[in-house]
Each structure stands twice: as C-alpha cells, then as structure tokens.
VONU-169460 format. One record per residue (C-alpha): x, y, z; residue number from 1. Coordinates in steps of 0.05 Angstrom, whole numbers, always signed. Example, Ala and Ser with C-alpha at 12.3 -4.5 7.8 and 13.67 -1.06 7.14 Angstrom:
REM VONU-169460
REC     px     py     pz   i
REC   +246    -90   +156   1
REC   +273    -21   +143   2
END
This chain:
REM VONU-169460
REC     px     py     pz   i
REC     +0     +0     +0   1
REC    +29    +71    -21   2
REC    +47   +119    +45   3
REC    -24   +163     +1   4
REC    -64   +116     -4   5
REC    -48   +102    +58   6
REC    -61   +162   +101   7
REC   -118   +173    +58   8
REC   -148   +112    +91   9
REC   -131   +132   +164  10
REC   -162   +200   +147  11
REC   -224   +167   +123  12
REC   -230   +126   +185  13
REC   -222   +181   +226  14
REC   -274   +217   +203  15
REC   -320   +153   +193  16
REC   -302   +147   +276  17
REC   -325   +215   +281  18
REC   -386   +215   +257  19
REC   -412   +137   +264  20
REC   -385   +131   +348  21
REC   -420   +203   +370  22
REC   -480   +180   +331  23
REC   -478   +105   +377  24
REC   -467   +147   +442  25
REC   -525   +189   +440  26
REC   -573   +140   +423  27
REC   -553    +97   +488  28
REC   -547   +158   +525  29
REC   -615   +185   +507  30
REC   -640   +103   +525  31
REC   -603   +117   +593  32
REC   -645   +184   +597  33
REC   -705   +149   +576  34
REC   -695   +102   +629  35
REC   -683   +155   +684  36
REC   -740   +195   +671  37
REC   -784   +143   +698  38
REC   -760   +151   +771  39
REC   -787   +223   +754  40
REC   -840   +230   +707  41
REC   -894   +177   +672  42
REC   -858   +170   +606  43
REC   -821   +121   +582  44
REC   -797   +107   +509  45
REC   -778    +35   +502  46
REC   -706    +28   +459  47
REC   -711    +20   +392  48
REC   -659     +6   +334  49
REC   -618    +58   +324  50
REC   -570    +68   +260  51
REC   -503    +31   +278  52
REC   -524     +6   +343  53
REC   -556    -56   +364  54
REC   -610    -47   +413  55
REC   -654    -99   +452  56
REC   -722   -106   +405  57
REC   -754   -151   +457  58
REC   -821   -100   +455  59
REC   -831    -91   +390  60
REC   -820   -169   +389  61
REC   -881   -180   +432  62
REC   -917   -127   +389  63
REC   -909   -164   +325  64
REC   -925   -227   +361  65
REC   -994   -205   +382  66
REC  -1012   -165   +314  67
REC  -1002   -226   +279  68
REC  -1039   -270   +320  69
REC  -1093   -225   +305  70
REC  -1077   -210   +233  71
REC  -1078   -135   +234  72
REC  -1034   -100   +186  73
REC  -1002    -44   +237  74
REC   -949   -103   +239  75
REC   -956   -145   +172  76
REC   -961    -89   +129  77
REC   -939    -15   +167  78
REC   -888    -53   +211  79
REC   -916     -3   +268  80
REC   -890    -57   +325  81
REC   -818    -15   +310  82
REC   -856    +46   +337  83
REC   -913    +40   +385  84
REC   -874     +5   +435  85
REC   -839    +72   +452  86
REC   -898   +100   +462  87
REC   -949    +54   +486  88
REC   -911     -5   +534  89
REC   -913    +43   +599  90
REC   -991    +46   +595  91
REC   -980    -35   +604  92
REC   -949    -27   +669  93
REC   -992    +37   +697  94
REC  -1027    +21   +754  95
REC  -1079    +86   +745  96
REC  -1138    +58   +692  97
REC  -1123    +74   +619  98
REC  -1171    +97   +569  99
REC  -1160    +86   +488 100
REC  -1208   +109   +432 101
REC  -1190    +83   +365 102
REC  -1225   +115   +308 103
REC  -1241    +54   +251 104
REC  -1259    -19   +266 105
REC  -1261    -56   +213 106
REC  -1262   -123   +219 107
REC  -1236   -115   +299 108
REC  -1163   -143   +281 109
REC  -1137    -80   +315 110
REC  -1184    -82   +378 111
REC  -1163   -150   +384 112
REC  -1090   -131   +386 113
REC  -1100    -74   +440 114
REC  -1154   -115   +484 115
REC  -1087   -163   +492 116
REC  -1034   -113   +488 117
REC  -1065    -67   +540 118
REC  -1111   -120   +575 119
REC  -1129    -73   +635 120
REC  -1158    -11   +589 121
REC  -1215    +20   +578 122
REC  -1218    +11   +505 123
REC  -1270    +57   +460 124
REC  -1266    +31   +380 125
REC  -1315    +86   +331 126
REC  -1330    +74   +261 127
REC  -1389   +103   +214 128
REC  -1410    +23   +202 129
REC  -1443    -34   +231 130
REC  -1409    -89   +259 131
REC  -1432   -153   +254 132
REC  -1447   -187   +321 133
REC  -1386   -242   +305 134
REC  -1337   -184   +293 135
REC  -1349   -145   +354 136
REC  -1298   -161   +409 137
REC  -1318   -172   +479 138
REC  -1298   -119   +533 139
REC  -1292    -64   +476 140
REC  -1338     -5   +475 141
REC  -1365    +14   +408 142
REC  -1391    +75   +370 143
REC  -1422    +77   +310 144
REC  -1404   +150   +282 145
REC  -1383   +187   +231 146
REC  -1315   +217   +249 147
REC  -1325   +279   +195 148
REC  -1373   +304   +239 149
REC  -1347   +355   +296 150
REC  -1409   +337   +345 151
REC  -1396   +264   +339 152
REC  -1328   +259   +361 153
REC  -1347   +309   +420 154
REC  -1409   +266   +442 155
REC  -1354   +209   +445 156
REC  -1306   +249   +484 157
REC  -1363   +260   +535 158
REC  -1392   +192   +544 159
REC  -1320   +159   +547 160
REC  -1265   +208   +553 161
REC  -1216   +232   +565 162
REC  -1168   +187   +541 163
REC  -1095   +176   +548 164
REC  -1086   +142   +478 165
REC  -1127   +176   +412 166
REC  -1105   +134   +349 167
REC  -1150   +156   +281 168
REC  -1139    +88   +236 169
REC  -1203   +115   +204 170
REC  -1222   +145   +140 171
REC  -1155   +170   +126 172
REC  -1183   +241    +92 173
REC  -1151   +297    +97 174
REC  -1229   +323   +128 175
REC  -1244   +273   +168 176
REC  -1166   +266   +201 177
REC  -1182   +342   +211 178
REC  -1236   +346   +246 179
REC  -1219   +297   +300 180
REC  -1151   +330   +313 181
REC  -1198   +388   +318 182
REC  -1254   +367   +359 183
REC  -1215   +309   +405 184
REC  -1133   +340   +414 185
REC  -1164   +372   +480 186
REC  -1192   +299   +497 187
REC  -1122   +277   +512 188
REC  -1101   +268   +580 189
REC  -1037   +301   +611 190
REC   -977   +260   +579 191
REC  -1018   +221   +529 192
REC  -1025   +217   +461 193
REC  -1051   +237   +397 194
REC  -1036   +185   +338 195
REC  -1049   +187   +272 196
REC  -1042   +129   +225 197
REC  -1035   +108   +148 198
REC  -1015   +185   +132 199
REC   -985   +168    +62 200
REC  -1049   +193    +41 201
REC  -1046   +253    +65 202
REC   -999   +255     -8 203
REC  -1054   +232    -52 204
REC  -1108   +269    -84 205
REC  -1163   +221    -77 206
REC  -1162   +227     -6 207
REC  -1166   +306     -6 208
REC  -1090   +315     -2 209
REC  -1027   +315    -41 210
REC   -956   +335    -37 211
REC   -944   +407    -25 212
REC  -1026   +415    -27 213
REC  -1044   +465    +21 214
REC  -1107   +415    +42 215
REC  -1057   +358    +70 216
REC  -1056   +346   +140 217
REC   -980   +334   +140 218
REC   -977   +409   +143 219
REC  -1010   +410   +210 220
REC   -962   +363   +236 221
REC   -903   +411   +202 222
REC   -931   +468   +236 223
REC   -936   +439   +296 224
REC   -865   +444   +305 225
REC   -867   +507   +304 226
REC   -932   +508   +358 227
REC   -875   +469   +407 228
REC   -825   +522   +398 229
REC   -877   +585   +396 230
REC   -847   +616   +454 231
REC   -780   +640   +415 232
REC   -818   +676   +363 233
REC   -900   +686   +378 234
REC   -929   +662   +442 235
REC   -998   +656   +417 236
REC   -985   +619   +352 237
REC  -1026   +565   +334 238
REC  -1049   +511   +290 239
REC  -1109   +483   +318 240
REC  -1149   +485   +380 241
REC  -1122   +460   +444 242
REC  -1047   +459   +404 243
REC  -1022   +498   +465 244
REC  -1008   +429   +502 245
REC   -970   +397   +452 246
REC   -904   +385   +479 247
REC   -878   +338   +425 248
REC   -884   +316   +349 249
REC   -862   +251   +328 250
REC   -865   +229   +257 251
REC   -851   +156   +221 252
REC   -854   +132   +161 253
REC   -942   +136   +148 254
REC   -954   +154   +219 255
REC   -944   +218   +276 256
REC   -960   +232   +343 257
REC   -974   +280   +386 258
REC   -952   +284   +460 259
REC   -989   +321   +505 260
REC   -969   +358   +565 261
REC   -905   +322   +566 262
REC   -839   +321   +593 263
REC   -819   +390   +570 264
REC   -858   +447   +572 265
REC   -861   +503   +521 266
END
C-alpha cells in the first residue's frame, strides 16, 4: 500500500469514527435518559434500533407477536411494532386505569390486538359502520359514528373520555383526520397521546390531499413544530385548538404523534 493511499485511509477512518461513534453514544445515552426519567416522570420510550447500534427489540418483538396472532396489518403491512412500543408499553405497566379510543374498526383485528396488548384498558373503537355481532370483540366499547362530523367525536369524548391514547386508523381524509384532531386534541389526557395512522395519504389526491397541497394534513403536523417552539418567536401561535399542550411531534414513516403535556414544557 502507497504511504497516500495510505493516510488517505486513516483519514477516512477518522472521520468515519467521528461521525458513526457520537452517533452510537447518544442513542444509548438518550435510552439511559429514557430510562431515568421514569423515577421522575410517567414517560417512558422503550429502545428502539438505532442506526449503527444494536438495541434490545424484545417489545416490539411482543408487538409483532400479538398483531399477527390477530392478523392486523399495523405489523404485517406498516411494521408499526418498530414504533408503538416507545410510546405505548408504559400504559401496560400503569397502575392508574387507561382509556383508548381508536377511530375505525373494521373487521376488529386491531381491537383484538389492544384488548391483549393493554388487557387492563378502557378501550373505546368508533366507526361510521355496523359491525356484525361475530366481529365485535368482547370488553370493547363501540360507537357507531361518523368521524367527519365535529359533534360526533365530542359526544364520544363526553360519554368515554378523556383518554390517554387517541389513534385515528379511520377514513384516512384529509377532512375527516381534521376534524378529530380538531374536535378530540383537547380529549387527551396530561402525557398522552394523539396518533395518527396510514398518513401516506395525506400525499394523494383522492383522499383530499397531495404533496405540497395546502389541504394535506401533514402540514399540521409541520406546523406543529413550530406550535412546540412558539415561545421563541409568537407566544400565541397556533395551528389548531387545544395545540397549546403539545409538547412533542413525532413522525414515522405513514404515521405521527402528538404528545401532550409532556416532559418538557413550552
């Protein structure tokens, strides 16, 4: 090997070390965070793979192994077991009760999935159809609503809220994921969570949105970085109503969510 070609190399390396080892340390130092904020505070974010760095995947394990029992696509399809661990595995060890509201049914794959993964919570499913009498699963209270109307998704947040978990797997328009963020953000309970699901189409037409359309809900969730760091330029901006207690935006590949009244304050 030429003496160039040679410290060529080492540079490379060097700089490869540079970047690649920081990276490694931060994402096991912000686990070691993670895992000292619950002597302090009710969240917890479960580890997750990080780029570079091998991490236990024991909960997203358990995740997968439950959604496919019951054939629901968050993990055969979405792969969402990589990301609602973080979120979701403290509510399985809370002692205080835990309330969910899913927005769409189906065929009850997903309630089936959350009656096991959270088997002590008060679970709330809506959906503008019928369900059959086989379909409906036990211990699972159901709404039949349309979630494009404001009034509906209020008259659920009064009969069964607030809840600490909101996911929309529902119609998946940009009016309909709208109007619930709308009507049910202020249904959340301090440190829960809003959760929003299948949001590639939020990029396609059909479904009232589009890339770079100024109907898309992916610019709410855009903007509502800005909402979390409002105090450093306009205290009183906003996006939508209740906004104010968003502490947190976390977005995936198809999916975001919204943490309110969270660790950090604004």
């Amino acid at each position: 090997m030429s003496s160039c070609f040679k410290n060529a190399a080492q540079r490379f390396l060097m700089v490869a070390t540079f970047w690649v080892v920081p990276f490694c340390a931060l994402t096991r130092a912000q686990q070691d965070h993670q895992i000292a904020d619950t002597k302090h505070t009710t969240r917890r974010h479960s580890p997750v793979h990080g780029q570079g760095c091998s991490v236990n995947d024991v909960e997203a394990k358990e995740f997968e192994r439950i959604g496919k029992m019951h054939g629901t696509d968050k993990v055969s399809l979405h792969q969402y077991q990589y990301i609602y661990p973080r979120f979701l595995n403290r509510f399985r060890r809370s002692v205080a009760p835990v309330r969910m509201l899913e927005i769409g049914y189906f065929e009850g794959s997903s309630m089936k999935l959350w009656r096991q993964y959270l088997p002590k919570a008060h679970i709330s499913a809506m959906d503008i159809k019928d369900i059959p009498p086989e379909q409906l699963v036990p211990h699972i209270t159901y709404h039949r609503a349309d979630q494009t109307s404001p009034d509906a998704n209020k008259a659920i947040c009064e009969a069964d809220g607030p809840f600490d978990i909101i996911i929309d797997d529902g119609a998946h328009t940009m009016v309909s994921i709208r109007t619930s963020l709308q009507v049910l953000l202020s249904c959340v309970k301090k440190g829960g969570y809003f959760i929003v699901e299948d949001l590639h189409t939020a990029y396609w037409e059909r479904y009232g949105g589009g890339h770079k359309s100024p109907e898309t809900v992916m610019n709410i969730f855009k903007d509502m970085m800005d909402v979390v760091n409002r105090r450093h330029f306009n205290s009183s901006y906003s996006v939508i109503p209740g906004d104010d207690r968003v502490t947190g935006v976390f977005c995936f590949k198809s999916l975001c969510v919204l943490e309110l009244d969270g660790f950090h304050s604004n």
